[in-house]
Gaussian input, Z-matrix of N, CA and C with variables (Angstrom, degrees):
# hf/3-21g

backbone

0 1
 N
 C     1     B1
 C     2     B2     1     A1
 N     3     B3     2     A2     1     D1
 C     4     B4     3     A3     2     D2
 C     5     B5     4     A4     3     D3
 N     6     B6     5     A5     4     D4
 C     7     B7     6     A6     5     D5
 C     8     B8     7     A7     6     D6
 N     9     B9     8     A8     7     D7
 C    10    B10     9     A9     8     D8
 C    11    B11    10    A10     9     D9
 N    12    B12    11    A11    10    D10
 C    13    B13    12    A12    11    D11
 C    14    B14    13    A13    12    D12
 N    15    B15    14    A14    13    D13
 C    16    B16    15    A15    14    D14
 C    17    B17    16    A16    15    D15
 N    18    B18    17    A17    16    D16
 C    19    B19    18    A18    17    D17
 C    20    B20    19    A19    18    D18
 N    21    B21    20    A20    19    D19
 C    22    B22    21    A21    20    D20
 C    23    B23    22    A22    21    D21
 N    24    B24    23    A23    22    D22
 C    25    B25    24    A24    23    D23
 C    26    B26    25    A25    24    D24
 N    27    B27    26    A26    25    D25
 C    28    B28    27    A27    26    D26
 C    29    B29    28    A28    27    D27
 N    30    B30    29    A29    28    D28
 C    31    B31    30    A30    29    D29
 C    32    B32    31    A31    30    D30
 N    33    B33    32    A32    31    D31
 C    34    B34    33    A33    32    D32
 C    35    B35    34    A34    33    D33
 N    36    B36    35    A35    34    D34
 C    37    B37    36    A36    35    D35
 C    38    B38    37    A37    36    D36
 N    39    B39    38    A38    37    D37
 C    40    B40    39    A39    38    D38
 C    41    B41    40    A40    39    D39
 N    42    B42    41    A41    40    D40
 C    43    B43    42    A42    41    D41
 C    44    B44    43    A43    42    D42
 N    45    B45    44    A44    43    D43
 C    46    B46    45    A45    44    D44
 C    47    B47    46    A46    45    D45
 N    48    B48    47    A47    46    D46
 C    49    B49    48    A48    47    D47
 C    50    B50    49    A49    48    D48
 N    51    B51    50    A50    49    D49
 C    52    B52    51    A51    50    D50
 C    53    B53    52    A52    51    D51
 N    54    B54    53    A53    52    D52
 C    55    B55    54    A54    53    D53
 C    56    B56    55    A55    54    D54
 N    57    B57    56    A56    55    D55
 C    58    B58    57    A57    56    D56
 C    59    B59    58    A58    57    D57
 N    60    B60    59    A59    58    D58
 C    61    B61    60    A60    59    D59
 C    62    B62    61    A61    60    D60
 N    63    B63    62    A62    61    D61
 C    64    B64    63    A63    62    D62
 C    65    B65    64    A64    63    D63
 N    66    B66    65    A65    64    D64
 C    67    B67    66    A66    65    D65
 C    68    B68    67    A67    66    D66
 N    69    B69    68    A68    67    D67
 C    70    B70    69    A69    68    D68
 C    71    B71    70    A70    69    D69
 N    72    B72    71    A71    70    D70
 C    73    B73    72    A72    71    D71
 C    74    B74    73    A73    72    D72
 N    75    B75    74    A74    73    D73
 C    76    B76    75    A75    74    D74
 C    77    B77    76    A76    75    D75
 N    78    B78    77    A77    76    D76
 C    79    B79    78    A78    77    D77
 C    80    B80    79    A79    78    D78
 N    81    B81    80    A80    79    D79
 C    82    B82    81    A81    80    D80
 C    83    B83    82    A82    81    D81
 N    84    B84    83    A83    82    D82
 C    85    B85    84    A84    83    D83
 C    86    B86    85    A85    84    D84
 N    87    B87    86    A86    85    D85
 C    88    B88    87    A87    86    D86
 C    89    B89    88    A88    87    D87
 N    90    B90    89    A89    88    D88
 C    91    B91    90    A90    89    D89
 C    92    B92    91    A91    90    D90
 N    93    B93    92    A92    91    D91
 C    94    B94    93    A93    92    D92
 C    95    B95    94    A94    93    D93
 N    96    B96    95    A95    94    D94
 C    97    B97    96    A96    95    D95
 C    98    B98    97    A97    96    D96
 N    99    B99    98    A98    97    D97
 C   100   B100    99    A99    98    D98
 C   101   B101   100   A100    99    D99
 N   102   B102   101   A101   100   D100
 C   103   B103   102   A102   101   D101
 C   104   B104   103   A103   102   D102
 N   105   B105   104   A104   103   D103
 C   106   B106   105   A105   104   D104
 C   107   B107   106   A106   105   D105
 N   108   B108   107   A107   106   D106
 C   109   B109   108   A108   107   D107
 C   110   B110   109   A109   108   D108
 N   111   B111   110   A110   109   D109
 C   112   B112   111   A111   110   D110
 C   113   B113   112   A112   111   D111
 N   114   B114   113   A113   112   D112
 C   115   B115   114   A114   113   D113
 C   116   B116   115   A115   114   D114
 N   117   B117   116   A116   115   D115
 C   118   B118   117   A117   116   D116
 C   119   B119   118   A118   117   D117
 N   120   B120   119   A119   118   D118
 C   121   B121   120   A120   119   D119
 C   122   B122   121   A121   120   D120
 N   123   B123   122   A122   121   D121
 C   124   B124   123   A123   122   D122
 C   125   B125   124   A124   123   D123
 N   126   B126   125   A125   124   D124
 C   127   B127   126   A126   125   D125
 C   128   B128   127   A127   126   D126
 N   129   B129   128   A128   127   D127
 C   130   B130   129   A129   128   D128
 C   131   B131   130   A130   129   D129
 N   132   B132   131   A131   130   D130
 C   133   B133   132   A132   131   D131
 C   134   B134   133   A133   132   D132
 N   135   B135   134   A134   133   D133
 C   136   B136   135   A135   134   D134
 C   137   B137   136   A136   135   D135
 N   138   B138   137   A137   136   D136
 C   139   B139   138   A138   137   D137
 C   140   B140   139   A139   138   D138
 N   141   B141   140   A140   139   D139
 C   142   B142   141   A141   140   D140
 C   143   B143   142   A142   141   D141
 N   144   B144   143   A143   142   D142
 C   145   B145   144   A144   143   D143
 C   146   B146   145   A145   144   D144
 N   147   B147   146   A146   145   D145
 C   148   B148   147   A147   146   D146
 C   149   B149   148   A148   147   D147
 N   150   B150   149   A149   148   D148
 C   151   B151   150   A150   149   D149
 C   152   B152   151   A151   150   D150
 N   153   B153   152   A152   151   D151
 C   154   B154   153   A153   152   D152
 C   155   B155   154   A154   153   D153
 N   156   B156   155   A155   154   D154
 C   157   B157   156   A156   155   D155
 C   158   B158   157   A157   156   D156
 N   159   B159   158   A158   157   D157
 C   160   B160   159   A159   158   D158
 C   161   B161   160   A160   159   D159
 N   162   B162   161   A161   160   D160
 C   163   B163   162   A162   161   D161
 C   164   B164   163   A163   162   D162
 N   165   B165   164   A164   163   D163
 C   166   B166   165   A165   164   D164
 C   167   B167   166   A166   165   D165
 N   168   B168   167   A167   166   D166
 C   169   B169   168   A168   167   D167
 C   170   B170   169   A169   168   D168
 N   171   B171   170   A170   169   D169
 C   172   B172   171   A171   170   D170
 C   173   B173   172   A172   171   D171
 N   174   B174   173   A173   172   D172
 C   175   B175   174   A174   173   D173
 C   176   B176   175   A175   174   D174
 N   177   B177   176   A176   175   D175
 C   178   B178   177   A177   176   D176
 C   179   B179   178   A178   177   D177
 N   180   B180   179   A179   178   D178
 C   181   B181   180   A180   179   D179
 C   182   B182   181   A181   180   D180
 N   183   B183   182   A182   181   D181
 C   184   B184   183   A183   182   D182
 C   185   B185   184   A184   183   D183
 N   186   B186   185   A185   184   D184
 C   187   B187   186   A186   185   D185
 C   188   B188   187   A187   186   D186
 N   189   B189   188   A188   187   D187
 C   190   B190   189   A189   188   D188
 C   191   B191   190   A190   189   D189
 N   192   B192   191   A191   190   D190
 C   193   B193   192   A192   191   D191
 C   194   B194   193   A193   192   D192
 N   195   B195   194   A194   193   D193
 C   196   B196   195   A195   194   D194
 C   197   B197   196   A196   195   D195
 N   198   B198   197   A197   196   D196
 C   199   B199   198   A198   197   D197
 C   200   B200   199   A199   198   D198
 N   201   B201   200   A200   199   D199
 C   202   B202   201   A201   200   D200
 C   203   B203   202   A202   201   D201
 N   204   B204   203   A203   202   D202
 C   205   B205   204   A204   203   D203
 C   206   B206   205   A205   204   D204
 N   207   B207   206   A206   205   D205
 C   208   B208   207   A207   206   D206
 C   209   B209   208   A208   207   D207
 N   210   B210   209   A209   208   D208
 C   211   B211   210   A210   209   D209
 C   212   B212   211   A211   210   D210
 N   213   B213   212   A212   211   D211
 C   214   B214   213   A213   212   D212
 C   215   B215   214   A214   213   D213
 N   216   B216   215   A215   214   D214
 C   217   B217   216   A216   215   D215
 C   218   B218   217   A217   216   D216
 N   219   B219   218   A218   217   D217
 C   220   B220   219   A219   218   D218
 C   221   B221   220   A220   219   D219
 N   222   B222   221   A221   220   D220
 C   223   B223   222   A222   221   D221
 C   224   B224   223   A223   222   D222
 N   225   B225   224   A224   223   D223
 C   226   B226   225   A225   224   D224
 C   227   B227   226   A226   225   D225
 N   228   B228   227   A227   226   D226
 C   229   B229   228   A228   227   D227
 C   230   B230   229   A229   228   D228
 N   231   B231   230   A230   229   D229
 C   232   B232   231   A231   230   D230
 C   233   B233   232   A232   231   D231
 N   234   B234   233   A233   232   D232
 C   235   B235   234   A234   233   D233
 C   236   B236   235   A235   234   D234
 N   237   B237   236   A236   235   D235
 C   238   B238   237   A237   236   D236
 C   239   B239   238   A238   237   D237
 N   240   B240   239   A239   238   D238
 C   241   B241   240   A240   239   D239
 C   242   B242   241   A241   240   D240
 N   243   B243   242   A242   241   D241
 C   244   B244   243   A243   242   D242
 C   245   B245   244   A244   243   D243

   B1=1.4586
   B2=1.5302
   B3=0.9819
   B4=1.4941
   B5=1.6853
   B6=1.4187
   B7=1.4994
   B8=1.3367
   B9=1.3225
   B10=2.0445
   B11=1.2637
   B12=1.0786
   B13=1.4298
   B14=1.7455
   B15=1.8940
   B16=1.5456
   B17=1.1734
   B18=1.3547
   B19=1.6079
   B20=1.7016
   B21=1.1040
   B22=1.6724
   B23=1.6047
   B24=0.9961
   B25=1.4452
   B26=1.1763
   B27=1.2548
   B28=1.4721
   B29=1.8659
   B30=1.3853
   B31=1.7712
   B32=1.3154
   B33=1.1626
   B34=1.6882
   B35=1.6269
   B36=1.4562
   B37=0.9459
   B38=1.2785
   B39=1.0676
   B40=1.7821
   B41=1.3981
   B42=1.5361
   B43=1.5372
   B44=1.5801
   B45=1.5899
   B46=1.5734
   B47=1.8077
   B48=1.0929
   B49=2.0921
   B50=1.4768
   B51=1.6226
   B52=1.5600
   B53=1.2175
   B54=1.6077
   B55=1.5109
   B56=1.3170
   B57=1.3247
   B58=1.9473
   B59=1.1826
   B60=1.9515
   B61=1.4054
   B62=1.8451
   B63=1.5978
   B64=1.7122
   B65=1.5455
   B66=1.3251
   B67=1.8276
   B68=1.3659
   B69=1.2420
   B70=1.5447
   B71=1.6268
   B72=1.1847
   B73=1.6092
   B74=1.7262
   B75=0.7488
   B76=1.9967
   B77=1.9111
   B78=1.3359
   B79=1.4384
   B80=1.6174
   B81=1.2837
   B82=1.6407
   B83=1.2769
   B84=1.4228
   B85=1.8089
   B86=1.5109
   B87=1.3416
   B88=1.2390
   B89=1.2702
   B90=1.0450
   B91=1.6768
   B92=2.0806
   B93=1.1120
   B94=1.1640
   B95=1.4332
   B96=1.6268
   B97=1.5392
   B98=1.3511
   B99=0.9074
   B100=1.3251
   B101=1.7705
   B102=1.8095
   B103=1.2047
   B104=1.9532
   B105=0.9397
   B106=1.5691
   B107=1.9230
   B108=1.8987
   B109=1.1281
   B110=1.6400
   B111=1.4395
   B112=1.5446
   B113=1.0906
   B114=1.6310
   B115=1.2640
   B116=1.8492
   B117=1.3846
   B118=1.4075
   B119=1.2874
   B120=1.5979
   B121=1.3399
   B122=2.2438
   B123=1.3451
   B124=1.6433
   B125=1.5527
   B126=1.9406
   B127=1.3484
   B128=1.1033
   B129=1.4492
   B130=1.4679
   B131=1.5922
   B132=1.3911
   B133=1.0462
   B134=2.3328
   B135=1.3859
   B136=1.5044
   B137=1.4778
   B138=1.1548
   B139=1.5403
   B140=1.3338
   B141=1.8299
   B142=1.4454
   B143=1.5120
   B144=1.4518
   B145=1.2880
   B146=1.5454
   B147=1.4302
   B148=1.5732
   B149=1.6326
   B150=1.2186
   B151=1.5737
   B152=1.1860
   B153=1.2608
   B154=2.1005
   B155=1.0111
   B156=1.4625
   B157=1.3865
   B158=2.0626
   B159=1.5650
   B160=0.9845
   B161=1.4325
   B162=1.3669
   B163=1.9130
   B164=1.1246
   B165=1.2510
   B166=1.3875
   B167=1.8426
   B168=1.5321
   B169=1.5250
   B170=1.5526
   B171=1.4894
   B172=1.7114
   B173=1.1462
   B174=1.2166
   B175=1.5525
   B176=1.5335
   B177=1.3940
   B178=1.7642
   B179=1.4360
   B180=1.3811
   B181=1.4984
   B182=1.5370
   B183=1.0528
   B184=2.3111
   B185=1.3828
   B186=1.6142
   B187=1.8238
   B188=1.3502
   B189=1.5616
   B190=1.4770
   B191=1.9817
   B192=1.2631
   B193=1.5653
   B194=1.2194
   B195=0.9148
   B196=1.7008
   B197=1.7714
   B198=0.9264
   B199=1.5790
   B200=1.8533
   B201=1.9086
   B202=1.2824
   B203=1.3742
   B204=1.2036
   B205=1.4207
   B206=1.5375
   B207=1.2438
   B208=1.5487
   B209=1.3371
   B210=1.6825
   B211=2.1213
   B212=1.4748
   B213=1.2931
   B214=1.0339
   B215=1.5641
   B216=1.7120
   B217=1.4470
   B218=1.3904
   B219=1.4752
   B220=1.1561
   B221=1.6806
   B222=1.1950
   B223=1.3064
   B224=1.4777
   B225=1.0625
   B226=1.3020
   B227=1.5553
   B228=1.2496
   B229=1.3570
   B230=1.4858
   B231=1.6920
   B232=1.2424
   B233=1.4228
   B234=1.8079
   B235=1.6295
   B236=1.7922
   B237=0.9870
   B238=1.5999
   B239=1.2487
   B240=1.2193
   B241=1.2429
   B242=1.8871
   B243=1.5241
   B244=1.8818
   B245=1.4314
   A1=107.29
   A2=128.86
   A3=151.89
   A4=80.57
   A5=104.05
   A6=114.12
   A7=116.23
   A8=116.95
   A9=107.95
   A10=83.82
   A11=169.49
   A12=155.42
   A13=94.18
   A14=106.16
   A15=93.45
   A16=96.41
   A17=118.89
   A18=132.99
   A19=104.26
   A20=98.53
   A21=106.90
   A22=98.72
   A23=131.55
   A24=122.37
   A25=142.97
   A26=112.70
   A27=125.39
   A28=112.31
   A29=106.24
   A30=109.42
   A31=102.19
   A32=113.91
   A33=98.48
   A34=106.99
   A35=120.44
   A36=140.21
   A37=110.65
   A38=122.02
   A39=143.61
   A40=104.11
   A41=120.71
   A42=105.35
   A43=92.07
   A44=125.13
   A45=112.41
   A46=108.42
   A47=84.60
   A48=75.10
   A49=114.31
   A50=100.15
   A51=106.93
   A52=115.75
   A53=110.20
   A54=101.62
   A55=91.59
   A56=131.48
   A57=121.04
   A58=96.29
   A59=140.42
   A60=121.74
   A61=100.95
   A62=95.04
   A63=119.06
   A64=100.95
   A65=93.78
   A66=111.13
   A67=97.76
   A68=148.06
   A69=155.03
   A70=79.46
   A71=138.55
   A72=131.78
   A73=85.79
   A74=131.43
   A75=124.78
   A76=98.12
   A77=94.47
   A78=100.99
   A79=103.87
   A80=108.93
   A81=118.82
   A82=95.54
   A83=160.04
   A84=154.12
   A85=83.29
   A86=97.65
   A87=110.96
   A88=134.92
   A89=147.51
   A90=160.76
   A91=93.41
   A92=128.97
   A93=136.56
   A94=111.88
   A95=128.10
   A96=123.34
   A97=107.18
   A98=136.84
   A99=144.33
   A100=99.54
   A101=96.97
   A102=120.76
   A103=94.55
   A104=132.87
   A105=118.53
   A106=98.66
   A107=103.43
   A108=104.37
   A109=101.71
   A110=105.31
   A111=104.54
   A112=97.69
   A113=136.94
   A114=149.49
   A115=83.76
   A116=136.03
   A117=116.74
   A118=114.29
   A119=113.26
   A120=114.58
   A121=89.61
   A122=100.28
   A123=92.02
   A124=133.01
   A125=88.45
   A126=103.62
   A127=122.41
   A128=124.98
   A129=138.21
   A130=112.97
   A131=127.92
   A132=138.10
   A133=94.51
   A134=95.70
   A135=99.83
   A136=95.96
   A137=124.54
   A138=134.15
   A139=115.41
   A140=116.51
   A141=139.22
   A142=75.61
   A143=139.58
   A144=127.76
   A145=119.82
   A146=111.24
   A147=107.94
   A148=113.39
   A149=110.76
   A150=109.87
   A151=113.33
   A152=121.56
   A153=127.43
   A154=105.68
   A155=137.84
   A156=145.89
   A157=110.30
   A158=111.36
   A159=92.65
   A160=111.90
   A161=123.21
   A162=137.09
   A163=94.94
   A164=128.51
   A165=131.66
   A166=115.05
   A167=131.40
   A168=136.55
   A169=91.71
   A170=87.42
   A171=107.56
   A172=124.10
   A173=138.13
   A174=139.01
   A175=111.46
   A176=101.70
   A177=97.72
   A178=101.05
   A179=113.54
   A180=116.27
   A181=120.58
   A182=117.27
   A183=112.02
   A184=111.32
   A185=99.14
   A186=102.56
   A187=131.60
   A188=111.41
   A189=115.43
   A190=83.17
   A191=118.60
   A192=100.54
   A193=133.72
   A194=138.97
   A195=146.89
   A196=104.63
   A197=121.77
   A198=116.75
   A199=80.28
   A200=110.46
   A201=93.61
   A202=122.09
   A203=123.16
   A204=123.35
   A205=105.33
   A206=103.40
   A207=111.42
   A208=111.15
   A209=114.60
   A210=111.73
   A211=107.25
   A212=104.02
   A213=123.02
   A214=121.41
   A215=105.31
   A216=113.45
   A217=96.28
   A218=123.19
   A219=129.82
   A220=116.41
   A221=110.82
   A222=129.38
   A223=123.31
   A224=132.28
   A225=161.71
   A226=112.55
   A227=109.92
   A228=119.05
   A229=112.28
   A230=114.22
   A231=130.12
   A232=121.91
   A233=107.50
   A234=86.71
   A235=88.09
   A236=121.46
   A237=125.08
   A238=131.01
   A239=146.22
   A240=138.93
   A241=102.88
   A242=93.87
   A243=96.58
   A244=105.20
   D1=134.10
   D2=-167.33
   D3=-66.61
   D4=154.17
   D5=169.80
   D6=-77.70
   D7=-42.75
   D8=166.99
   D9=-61.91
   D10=-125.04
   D11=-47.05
   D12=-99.30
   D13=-27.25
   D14=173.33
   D15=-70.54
   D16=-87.14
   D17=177.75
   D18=15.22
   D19=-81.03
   D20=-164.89
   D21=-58.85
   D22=-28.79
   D23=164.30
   D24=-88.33
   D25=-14.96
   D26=147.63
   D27=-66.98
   D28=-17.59
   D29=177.98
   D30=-91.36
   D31=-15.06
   D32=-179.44
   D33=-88.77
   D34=-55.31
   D35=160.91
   D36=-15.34
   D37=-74.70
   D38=174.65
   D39=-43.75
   D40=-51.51
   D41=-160.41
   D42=-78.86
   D43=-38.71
   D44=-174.10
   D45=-58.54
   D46=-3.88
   D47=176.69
   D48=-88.72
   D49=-22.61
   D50=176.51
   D51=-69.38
   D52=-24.18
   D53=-167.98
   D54=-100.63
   D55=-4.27
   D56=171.59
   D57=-72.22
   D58=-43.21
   D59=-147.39
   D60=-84.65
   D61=-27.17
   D62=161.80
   D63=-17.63
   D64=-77.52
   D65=-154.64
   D66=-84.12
   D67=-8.50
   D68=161.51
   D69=-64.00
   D70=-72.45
   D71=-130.00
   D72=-95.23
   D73=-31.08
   D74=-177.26
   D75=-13.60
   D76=133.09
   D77=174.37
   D78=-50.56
   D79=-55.13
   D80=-160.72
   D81=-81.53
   D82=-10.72
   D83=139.53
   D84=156.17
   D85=-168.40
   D86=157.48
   D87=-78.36
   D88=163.39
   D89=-110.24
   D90=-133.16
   D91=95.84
   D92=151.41
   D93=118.31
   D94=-152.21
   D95=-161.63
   D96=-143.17
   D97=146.37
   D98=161.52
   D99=72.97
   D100=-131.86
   D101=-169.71
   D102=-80.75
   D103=0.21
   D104=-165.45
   D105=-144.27
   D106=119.18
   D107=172.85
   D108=-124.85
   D109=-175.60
   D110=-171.29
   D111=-85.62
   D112=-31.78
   D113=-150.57
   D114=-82.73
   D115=-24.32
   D116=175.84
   D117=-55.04
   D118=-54.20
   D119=-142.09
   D120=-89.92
   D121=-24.68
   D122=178.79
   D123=-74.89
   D124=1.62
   D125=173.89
   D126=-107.02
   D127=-25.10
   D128=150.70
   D129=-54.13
   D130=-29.12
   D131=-158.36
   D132=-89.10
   D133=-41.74
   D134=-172.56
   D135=-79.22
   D136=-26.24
   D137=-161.87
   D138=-71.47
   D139=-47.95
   D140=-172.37
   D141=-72.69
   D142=-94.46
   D143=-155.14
   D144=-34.04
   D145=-50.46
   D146=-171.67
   D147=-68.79
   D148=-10.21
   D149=-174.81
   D150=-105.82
   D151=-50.06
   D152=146.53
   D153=-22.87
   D154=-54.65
   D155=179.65
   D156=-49.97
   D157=-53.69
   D158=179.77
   D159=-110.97
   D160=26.38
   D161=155.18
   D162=-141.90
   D163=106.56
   D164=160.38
   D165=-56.56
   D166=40.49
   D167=-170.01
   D168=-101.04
   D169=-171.79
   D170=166.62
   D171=-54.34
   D172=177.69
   D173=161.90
   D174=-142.38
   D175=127.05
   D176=-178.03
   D177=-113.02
   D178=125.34
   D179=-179.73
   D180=-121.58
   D181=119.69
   D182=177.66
   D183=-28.60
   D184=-49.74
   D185=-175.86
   D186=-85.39
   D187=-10.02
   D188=-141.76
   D189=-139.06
   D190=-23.86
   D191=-161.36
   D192=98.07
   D193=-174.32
   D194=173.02
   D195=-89.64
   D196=129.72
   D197=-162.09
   D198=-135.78
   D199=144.94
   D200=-176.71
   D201=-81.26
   D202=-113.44
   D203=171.95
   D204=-129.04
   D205=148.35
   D206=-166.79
   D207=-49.09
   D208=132.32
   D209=169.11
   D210=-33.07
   D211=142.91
   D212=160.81
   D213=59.52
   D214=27.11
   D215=-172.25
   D216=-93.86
   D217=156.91
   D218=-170.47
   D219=-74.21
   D220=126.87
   D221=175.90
   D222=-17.44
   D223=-43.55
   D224=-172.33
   D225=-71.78
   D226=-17.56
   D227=-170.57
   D228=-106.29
   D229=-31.55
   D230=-159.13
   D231=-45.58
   D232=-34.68
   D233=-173.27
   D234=-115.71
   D235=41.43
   D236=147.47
   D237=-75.58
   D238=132.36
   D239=-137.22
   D240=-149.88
   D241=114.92
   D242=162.44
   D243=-65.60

């Protein structure tokens, strides 16, 4: 992997942790019960975009599934998998 290609993924990575310690600190607690919060699936949700963005492949997520690879992303990438 190209070193921007780490870079930018260690930056995405990083900011979704900001918004987990975010929703840990919420005056009112955190956002849902048990094993399942909303903050999962809205971070997988910011996550598949920011990383599609710099590998246009698949994305496999706990909350969200296997999502394919972005339209019209180049062939070569298709059965590569975040």
């Amino acid at each position: 992997m190209p070193q921007s290609m780490l870079m930018a993924t260690i930056a995405a990575v990083e900011s979704e942790g900001a918004h987990l310690l975010d929703e840990f600190h919420r005056a009112q607690g955190p956002r849902g019960q048990k094993s399942k919060a909303a903050i999962d699936t809205e971070i997988e949700d910011r996550l598949r975009a920011s990383l599609q963005a710099i590998c246009p492949c698949r994305f496999g997520g706990e909350e969200t599934g296997t999502s394919p690879a972005p339209e019209g992303a180049d062939p070569t990438f298709a059965e590569w998998l975040w």
